[in-house]
C-alpha positions in Angstrom: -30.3 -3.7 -28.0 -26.8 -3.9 -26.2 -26.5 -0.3 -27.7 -29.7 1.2 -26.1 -28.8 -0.7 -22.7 -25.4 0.9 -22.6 -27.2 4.4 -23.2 -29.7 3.4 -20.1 -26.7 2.6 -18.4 -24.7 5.7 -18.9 -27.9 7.8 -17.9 -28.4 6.4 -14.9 -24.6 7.3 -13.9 -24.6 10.7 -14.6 -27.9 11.1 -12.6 -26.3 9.1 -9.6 -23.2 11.1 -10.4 -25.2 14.7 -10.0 -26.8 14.2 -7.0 -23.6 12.5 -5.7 -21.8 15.5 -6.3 -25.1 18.2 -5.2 -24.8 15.9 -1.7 -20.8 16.8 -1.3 -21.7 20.7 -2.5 -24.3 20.7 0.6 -21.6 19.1 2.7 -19.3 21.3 2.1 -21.3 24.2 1.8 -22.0 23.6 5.4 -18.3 23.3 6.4 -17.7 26.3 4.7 -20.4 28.4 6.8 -18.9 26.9 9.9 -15.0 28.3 9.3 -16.2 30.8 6.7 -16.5 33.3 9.4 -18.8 35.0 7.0 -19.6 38.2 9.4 -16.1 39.4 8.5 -15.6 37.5 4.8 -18.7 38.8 2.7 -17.2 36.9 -0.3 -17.9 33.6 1.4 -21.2 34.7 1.5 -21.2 34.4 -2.3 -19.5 31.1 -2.0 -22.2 29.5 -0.6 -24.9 31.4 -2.3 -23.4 29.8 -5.5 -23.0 26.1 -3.9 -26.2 26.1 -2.9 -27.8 26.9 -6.3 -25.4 24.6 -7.9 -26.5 21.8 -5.6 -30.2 22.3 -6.2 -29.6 22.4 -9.8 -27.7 19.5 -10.0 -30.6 17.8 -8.1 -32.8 18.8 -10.7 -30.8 17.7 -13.2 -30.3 14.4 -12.0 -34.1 14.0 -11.9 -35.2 15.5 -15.0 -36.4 13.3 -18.1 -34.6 14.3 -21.1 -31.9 13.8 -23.1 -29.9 17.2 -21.5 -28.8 14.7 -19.0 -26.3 13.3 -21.0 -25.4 16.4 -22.9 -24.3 17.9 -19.5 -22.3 15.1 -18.3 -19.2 17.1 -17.1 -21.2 19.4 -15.3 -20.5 17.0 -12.0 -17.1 17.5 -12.8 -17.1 21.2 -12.7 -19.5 21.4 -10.0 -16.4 19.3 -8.1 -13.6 21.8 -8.8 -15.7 25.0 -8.0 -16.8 23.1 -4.8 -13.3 22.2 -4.2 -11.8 25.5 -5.7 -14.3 27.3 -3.1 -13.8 25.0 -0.2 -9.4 25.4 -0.9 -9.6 29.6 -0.6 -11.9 29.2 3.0 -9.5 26.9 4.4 -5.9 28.7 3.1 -7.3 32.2 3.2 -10.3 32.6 5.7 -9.7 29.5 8.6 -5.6 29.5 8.7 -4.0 32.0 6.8 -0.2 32.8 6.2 -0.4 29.1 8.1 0.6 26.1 6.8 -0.7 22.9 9.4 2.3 21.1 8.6 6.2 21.1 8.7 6.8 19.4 6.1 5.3 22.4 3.1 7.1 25.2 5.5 10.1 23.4 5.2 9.6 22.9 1.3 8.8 26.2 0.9 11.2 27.6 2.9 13.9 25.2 0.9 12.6 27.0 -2.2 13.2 30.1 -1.0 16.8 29.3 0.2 17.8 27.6 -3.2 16.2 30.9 -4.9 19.3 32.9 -3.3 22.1 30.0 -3.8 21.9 28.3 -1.0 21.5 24.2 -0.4 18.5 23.5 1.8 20.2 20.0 3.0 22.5 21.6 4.5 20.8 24.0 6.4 18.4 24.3 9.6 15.2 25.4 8.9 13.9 26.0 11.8 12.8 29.1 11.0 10.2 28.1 8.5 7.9 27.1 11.8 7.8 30.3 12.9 7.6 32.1 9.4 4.8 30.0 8.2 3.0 29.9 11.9 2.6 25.8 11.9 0.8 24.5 14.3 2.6 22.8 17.3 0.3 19.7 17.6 1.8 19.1 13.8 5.6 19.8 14.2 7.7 16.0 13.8 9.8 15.3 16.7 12.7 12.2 17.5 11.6 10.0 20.6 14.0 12.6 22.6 11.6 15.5 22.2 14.2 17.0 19.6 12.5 18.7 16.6 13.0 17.7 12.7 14.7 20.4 11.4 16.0 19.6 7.9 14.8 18.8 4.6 13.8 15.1 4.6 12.6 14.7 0.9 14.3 14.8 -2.5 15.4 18.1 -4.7 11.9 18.1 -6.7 9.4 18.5 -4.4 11.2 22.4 -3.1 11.8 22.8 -7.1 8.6 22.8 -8.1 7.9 25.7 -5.6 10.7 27.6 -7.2 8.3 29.7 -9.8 5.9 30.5 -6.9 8.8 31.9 -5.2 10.1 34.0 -7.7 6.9 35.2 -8.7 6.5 35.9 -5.0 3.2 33.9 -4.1 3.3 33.9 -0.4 1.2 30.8 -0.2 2.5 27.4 -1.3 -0.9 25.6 -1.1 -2.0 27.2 -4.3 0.9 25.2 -5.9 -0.8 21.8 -4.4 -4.0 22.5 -5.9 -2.8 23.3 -9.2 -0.9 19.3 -9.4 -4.5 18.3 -7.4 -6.4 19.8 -10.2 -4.4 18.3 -13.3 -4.4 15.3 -11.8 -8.2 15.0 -11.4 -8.8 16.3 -14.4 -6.5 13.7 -16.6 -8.2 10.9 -14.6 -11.1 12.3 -15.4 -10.7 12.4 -19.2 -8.4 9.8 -20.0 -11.3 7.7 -18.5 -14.0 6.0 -21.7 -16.9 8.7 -21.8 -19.0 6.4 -20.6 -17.7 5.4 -17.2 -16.1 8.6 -17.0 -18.4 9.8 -14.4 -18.0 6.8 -12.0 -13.8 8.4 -11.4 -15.3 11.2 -9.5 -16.8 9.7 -6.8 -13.7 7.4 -4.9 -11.6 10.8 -5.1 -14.6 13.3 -3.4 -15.9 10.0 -1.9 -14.2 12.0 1.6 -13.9 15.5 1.7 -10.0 14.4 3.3 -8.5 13.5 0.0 -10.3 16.2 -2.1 -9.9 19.0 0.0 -8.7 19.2 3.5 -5.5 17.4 3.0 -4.0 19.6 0.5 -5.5 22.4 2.0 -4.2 21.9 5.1 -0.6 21.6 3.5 0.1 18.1 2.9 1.6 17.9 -0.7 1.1 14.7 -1.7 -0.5 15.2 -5.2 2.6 16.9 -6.3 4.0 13.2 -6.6 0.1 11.8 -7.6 0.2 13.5 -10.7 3.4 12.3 -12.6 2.2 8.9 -11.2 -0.8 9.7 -12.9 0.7 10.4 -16.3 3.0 7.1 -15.7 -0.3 5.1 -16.1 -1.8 7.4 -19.2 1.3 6.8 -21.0 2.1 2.9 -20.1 2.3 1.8 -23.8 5.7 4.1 -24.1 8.1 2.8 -21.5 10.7 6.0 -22.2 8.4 8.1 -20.9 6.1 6.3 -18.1 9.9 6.1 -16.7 10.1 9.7 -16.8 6.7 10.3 -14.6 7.9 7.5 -12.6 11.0 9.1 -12.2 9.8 12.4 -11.6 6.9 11.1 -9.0 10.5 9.8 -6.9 12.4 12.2 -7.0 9.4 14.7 -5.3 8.5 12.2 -2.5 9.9 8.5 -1.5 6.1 6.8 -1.4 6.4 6.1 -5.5 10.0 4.6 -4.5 7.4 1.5 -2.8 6.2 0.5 -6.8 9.8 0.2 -8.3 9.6 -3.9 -7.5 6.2 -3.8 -8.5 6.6 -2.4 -11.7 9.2 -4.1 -12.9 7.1 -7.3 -12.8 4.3 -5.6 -14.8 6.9 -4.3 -17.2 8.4 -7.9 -17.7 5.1 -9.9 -17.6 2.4 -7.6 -19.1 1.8 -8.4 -23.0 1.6 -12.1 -23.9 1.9 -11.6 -27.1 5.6 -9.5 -26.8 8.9 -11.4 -27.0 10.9 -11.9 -23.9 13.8 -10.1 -25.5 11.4 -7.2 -26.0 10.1 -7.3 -22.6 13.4 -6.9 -21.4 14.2 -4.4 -23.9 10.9 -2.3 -22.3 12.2 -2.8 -19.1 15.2 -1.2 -19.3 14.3 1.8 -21.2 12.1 2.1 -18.5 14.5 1.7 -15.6 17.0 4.1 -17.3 14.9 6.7 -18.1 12.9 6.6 -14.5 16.9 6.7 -13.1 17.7 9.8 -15.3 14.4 11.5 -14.7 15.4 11.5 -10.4 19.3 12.0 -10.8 18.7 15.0 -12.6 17.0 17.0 -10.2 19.2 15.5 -7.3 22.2 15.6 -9.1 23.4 19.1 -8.0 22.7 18.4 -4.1 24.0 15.1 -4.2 27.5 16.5 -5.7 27.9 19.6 -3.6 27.0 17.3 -0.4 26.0 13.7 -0.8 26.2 12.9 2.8 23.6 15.6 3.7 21.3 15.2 1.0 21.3 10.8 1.8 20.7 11.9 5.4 17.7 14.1 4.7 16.6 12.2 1.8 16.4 8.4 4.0 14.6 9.8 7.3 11.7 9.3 6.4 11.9 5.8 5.9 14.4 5.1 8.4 15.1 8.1 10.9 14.6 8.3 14.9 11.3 9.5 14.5 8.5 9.7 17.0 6.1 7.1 16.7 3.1 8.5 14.8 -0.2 7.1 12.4 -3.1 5.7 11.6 -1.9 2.3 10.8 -0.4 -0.8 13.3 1.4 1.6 15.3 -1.8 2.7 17.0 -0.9 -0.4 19.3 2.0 1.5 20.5 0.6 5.3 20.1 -2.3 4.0 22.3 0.0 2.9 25.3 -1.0 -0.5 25.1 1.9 -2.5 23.3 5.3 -0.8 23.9 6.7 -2.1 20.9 10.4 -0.6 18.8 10.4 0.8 16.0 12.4 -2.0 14.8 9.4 -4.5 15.3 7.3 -2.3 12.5 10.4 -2.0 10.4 10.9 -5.8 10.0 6.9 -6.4 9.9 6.9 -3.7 6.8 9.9 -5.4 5.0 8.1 -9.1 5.8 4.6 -7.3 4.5 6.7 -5.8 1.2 8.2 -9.5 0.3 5.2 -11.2 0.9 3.2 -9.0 -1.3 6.1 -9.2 -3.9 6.4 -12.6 -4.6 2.4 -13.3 -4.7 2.5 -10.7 -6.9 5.3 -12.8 -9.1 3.3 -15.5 -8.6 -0.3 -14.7 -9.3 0.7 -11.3 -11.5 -2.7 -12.6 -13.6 -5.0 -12.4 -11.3 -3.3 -8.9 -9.2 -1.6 -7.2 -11.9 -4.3 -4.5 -11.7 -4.1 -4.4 -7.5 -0.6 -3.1 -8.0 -1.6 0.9 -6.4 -2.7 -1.0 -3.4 0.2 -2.6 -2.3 2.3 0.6 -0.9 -0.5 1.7 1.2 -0.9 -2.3 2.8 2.8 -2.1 3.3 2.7 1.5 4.5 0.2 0.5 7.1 2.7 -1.7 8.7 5.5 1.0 9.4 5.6 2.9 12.5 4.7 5.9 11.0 1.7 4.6 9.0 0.2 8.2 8.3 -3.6 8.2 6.6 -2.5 10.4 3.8 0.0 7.7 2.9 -3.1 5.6 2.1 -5.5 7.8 0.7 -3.4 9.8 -2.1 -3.2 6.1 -4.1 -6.8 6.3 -4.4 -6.9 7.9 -7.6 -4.3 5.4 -9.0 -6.3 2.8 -8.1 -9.4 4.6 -10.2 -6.9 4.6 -13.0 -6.5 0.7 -12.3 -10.1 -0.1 -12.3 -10.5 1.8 -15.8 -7.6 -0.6 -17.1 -9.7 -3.4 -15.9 -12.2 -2.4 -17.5 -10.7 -1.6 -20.8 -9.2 -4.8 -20.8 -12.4 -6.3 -20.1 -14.4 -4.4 -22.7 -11.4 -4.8 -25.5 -11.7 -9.1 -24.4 -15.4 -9.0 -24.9 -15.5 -7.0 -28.3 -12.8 -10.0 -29.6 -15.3 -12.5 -28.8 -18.5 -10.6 -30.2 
């Protein structure tokens, strides 16, 4: 009986699944026509032609009374990349070519680029990459003075992993970011049980922002997502969850937000593990998550440490313009003309209070562990929405744990 319900169960996902994903295809499909500029681009003609039949079929699909419905299960998932796959080359090729519409990936790339002839990016302006890679004005970064932000501000990975693209000459670095976007969808997707498996789709292409736009508009955050993503897959073997973790830091400084986090889970997780042992997994952890982002760095922070700390920290703590969707919109707006100290010492307050409830209740919010950087993100003066969104398949990941856990409790009992 519990058998057949499950099988009732998993049906009725996959059909909610199909038409979720038809409904984005149609959404999309309708973006697409608007920047498609289809008089000129006969091949996004085709596009849509095929997202529009995929849609309807999808629809049918989701309707139809027979046991194909399970049997095509992934077809929602492939349906997703085409759509996004489609929707990526109108944006990058069609809408804004040869333009990236941030600093940030012209400056990466353009690091790449320098490194590929022997040179160290920290240590150089790269100004230049604005007007190479024709970014938008309205998305350059700028100090309170007016001054641009002209240096590389993240660590040694993130312009490494462009280095291939570079010397195979790819001219477009976005093709790079949905490469790490598509990986780490897909190893959600499958590392999920088959029959909930479905249900990981829809928070990711629940906003065509996360999916699409964002990485197709330049910003590279899945490039640090996906190592993050194999940290989780690979949780039971702490030598190598600290080399994803690792890795994830040593491309971007959001991951750096879990260290404290993580250790916790590390030394309270497993109730039926020794504390010497926890400790023991702890510290594998920590030293191979330590090797994992020196060895990338290592080189840059040798030939010139103070440059690559300088570039590396302003982020977090340089004279930037205030900027984001988060509690600096009091300020932004005009309204409350407050420092950027005050969101500095309301981020740190935020990040200690979430730490020791977390040390304190780990029980009941191990598993809410991928939603603490973005709460204490939201506090800092640069509280930017894609510093939110890109945990959201993290906390998908988080939610399957749950429910493994949940499912693995309830067979014990049975």
């Amino acid at each position: 009986m519990a058998e057949k319900a499950l099988i009732i169960e998993e049906h009725l996902l996959v059909r909610i699944c199909f038409i979720f994903a038809g409904g984005f295809m149609l959404a999309e499909g309708l973006q697409n026509w608007i920047r498609g500029r289809i008089e000129t681009h006969p091949e996004v003609i085709l596009l849509l032609l095929l997202t529009y039949s995929i849609a309807f079929v999808l629809f049918a699909l989701a309707t139809l009374n027979s046991k194909l419905v399970l049997r095509t299960r992934d077809a929602a998932l492939a349906a997703l990349v085409f759509m996004m796959v489609a929707s990526w080359y109108v944006i990058t090729q069609v809408e804004f070519p040869h333009s990236y519409q941030t600093d940030a990936l012209a400056f990466v790339h353009y690091a790449a680029i320098l490194y590929s002839k022997g040179m160290n990016p920290y240590t150089q302006d790269l100004q230049s990459a604005l007007s190479m890679f024709s970014v938008n004005p309205q998305f350059i970064t700028l100090t309170p003075t007016g001054d641009l932000v002209s240096t590389l501000n993240y660590p040694a990975l993130q312009f490494l992993v462009m280095l291939p693209a570079v010397w195979l000459g790819l001219q477009d670095a976005r093709w790079v970011i949905l490469a790490f976007e598509a990986a780490a969808i897909l190893a959600v997707y499958f590392w999920s049980p088959r029959e909930i498996r479905v249900l990981a789709l829809l928070p990711i292409f629940a906003g065509a922002d996360l999916a699409i736009s964002f990485g197709a508009g330049a910003i590279a955050d899945f490039l640090w997502v996906l190592p993050l993503v194999f940290m989780v897959v690979y949780l039971d073997r702490p030598w190598l969850a600290g080399i994803m973790y690792g890795l994830a830091s040593a491309i971007k400084q959001t991951p750096w937000l879990l260290a404290p986090f993580l250790l916790i889970w590390l030394l309270r997780s497993g109730r039926n593990i020794s504390t010497q042992d926890r400790l023991k997994r702890a510290g594998v952890f920590v030293a191979f998550a330590l090797g994992a982002f020196v060895l990338p760095n290592i080189g840059f922070m040798w030939n010139d440490f103070g440059a690559w700390y300088a570039g590396v920290v302003t982020p977090a703590f340089g004279n930037l313009v205030v900027l984001g969707q988060g509690l600096s919109l009091i300020t932004l707006a005009g309204g409350v003309p407050l420092p950027p100290a005050f969101y500095l010492t309301a981020t740190l307050a935020i990040a200690v209070t979430l730490l020791v409830n977390y040390l304190a209740y780990f029980e009941k919010l191990r598993y809410a562990i991928w939603a603490f950087p973005a709460i204490i993100l939201w506090f800092s003066y640069r509280g930017l929405q894609n510093y939110f969104i890109f945990w959201t398949p993290l906390l998908v990941m988080s939610v399957v744990l749950l429910y493994k856990k949940e499912k693995h409790g309830a067979k014990d009992q049975a």
